[in-house]
C-alpha positions in Angstrom: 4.2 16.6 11.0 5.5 19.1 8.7 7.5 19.0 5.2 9.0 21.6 3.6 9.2 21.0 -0.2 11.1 21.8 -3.1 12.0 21.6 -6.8 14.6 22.5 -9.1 17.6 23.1 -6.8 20.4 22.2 -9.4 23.2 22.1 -7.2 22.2 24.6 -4.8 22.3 21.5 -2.3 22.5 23.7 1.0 19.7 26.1 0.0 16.8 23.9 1.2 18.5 22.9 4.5 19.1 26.9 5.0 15.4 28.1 4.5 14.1 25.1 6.7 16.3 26.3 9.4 15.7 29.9 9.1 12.1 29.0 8.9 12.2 26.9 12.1 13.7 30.3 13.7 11.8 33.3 12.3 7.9 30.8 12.7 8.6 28.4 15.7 7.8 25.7 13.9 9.4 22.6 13.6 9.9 20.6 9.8 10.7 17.0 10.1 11.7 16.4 6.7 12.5 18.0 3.2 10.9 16.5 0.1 12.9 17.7 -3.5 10.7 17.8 -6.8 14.2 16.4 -8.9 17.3 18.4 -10.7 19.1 18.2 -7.8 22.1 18.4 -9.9 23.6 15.8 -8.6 27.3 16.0 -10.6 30.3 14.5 -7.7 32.3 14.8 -11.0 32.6 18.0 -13.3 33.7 16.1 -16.2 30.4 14.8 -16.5 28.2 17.5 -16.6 25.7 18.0 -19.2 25.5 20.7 -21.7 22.4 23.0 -20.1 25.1 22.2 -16.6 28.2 23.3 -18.0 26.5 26.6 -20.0 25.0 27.7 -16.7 27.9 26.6 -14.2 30.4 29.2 -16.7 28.3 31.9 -14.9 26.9 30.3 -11.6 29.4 28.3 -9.5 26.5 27.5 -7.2 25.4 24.9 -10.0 28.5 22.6 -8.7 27.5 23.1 -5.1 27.1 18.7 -5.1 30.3 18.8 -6.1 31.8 21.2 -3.9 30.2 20.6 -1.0 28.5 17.4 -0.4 31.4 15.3 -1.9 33.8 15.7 0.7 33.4 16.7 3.9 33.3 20.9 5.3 33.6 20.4 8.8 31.4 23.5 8.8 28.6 22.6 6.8 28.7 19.1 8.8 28.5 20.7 12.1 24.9 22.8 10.4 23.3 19.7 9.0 24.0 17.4 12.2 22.2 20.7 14.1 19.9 20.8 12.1 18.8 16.9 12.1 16.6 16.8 8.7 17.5 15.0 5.7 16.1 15.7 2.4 14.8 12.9 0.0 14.9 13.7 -3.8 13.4 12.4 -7.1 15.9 12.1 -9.7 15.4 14.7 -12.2 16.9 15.3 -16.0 20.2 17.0 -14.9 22.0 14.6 -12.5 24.8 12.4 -13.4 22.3 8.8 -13.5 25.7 6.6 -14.0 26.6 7.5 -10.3 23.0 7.7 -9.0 22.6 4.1 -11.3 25.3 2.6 -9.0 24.1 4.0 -5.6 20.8 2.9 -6.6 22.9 -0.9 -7.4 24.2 -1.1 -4.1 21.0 -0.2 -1.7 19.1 -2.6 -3.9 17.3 -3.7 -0.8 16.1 -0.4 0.1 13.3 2.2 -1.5 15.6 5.0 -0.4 19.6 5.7 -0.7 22.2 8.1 0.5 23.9 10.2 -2.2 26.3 12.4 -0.2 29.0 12.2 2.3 26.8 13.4 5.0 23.9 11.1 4.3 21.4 13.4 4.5 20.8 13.5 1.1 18.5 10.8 -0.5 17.1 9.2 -3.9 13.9 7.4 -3.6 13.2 4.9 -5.8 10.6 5.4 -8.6 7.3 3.6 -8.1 7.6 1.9 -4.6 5.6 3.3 -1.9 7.4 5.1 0.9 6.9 6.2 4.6 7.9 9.0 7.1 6.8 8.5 10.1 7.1 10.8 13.4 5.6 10.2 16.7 2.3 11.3 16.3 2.0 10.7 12.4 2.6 8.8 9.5 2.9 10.1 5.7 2.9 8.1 2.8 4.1 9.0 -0.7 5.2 7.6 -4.3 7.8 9.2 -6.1 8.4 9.6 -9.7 12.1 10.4 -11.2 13.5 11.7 -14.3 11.7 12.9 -17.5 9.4 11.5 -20.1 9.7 10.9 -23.8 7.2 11.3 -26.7 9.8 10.0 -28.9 11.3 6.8 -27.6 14.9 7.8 -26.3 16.2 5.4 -23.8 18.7 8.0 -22.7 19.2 7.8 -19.0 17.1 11.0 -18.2 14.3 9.5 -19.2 12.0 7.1 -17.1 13.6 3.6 -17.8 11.7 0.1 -18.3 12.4 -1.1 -15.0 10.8 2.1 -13.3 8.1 1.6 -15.4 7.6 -2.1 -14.2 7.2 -1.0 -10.5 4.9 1.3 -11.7 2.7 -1.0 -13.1 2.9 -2.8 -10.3 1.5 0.3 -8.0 -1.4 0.2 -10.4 -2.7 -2.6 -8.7 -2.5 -1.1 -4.9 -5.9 -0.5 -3.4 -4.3 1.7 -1.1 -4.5 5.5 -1.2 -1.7 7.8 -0.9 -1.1 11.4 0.9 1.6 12.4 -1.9 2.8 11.6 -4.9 6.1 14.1 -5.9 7.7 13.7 -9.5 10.4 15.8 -11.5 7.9 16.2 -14.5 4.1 17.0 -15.1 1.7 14.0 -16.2 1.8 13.6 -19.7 -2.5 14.4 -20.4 -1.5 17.9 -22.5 -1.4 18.5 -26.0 2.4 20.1 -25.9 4.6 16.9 -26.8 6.3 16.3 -23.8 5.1 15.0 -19.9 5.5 11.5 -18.5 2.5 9.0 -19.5 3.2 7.3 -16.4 2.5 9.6 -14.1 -0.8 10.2 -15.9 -1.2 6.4 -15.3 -0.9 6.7 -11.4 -2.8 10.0 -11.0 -6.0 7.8 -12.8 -5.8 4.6 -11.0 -4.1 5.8 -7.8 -5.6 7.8 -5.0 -3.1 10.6 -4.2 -4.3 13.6 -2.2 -1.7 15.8 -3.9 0.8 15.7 -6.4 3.8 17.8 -5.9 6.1 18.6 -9.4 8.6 20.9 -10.8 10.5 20.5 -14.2 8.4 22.7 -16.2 9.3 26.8 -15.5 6.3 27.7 -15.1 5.2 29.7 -11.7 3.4 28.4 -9.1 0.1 26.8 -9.7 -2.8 24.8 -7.9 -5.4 23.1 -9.8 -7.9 20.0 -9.0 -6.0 17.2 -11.2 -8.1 15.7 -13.8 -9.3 13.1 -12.0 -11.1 14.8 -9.8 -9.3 13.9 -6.3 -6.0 15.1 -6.3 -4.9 18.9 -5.7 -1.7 19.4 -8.1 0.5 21.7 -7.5 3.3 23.1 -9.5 6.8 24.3 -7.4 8.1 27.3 -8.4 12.3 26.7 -9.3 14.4 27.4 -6.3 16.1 29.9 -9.0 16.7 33.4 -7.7 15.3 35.8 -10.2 17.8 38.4 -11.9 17.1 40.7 -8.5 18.8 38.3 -6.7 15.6 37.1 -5.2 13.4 33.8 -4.8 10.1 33.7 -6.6 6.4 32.6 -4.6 5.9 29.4 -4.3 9.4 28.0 -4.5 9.0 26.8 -0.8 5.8 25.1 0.8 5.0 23.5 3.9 2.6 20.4 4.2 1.1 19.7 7.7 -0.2 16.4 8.5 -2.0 16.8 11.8 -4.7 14.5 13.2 -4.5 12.5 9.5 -5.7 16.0 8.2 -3.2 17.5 5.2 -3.1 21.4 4.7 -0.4 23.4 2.4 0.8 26.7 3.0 3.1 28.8 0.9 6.3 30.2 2.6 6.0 34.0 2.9 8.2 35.8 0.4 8.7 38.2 3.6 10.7 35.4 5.0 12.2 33.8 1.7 13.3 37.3 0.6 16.0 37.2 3.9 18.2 35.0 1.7 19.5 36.1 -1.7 21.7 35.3 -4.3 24.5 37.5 -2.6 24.0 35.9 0.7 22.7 32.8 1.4 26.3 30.9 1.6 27.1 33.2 4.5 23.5 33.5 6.1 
């Protein structure tokens, strides 16, 4: 099994699905699913973006790209994404629109996961409940965590809400461990006023082999988490840089092969094929 992963994409929706298929071509290799770190920028209506949104949609139209293209249907990106055959499951980050994610989230009560896009290969997990991908020969499992914490109380609906945190506590309790954990923001152990507590909760009384995140701008990083265990590892932004370029680490691969996990970076050789200038027509 193999999953790409990402972080960051505000509404560059398509990007992901183009580097997993133009890795698939230039290495051989097959990805069975896309996990996303959050900021999906996940806006079906441009009347209610936020502020950071609307500053940097003025000079980046690819910052609507929910809205223009997974909202209705382009028979052309359609025709790539049934070809293509992967869907990509999200966190929620800080900059979606959480009254529309809110009322998907409503309406798949039932279900850990739900479609956000007209294709329906776009989905939200939910925070705190365990998940699984399975293919034929392997099975992952993995927790997400959504949206931002809050040193100072705010209820806003970027921020982790009381019913998140409730399933949380619950996944406390599990004996079971877990291959990944992914969340939009760090754990909240640092001294710099702002991380999610809850995260830090899970990382100390949850076994997670790694911990995926994104949120932050800083570059790429691995470390051993605090407790020892889990490997976490910062995604770099799937920004391009002002040479029109995407930075290391902003694409990664986990295998899962014979229960064994292994990372590897994508090569910037490879990345560096699609740019700011032409990725919509690559």
């Amino acid at each position: 099994m193999k999953i790409a992963l990402f972080s960051d994409i505000h509404g560059k929706i398509l990007l992901p699905f183009k580097l997993v298929d133009l890795y698939q071509k230039e290495t051989g290799n097959t990805i069975d699913f896309i996990l996303q770190c959050g900021d999906m920028g996940a806006y079906p209506i441009i009347e209610n973006l936020d502020k950071a949104t609307i500053k940097h949609a003025q000079y980046d139209r690819d910052e609507l790209g929910f809205h223009d293209d997974f909202t209705k249907t382009n028979q052309e990106i359609k025709a790539f994404l049934d070809q293509l055959n992967i869907n990509m499951i999200c966190v929620r980050g800080n900059h979606e629109d959480h009254d529309f994610l809110d009322n998907l989230e409503k309406e798949n009560s039932q279900n850990s996961l739900f479609p956000i896009d007209i294709y329906g290969r776009v989905l939200v997990c939910k925070s705190g409940l365990p998940q699984k991908l399975e293919t034929q020969n392997e099975v992952l499992t993995f927790v997400g965590i959504g949206r931002i914490g809050d040193r100072k109380g705010r209820t806003e609906k970027r921020f982790i809400q009381d019913y998140e945190r409730k399933e949380i506590k619950k996944l406390l309790k599990t004996k079971d461990p877990f291959d990944i954990l992914i969340t939009h923001d760090k754990d909240g152990s640092g001294h710099q006023g702002y991380g999610m507590t809850e995260i830090r909760e899970a990382l100390d009384n949850v076994i997670f082999h790694y911990h995926f995140y994104g949120h932050t701008g800083e570059p790429f990083k691995q470390e051993t988490d605090s407790n020892g265990i889990t490997q976490s590892i910062k995604i770099k932004e799937l920004e391009f840089n002002e040479t029109g370029i995407l930075e290391k680490g902003c694409m990664l691969i986990l295998t899962k092969e014979n229960g064994e996990l292994s990372i590897e970076i994508a090569d910037q050789k490879l990345t560096n094929k699609m740019t700011k200038f032409n990725w919509k027509i690559s």
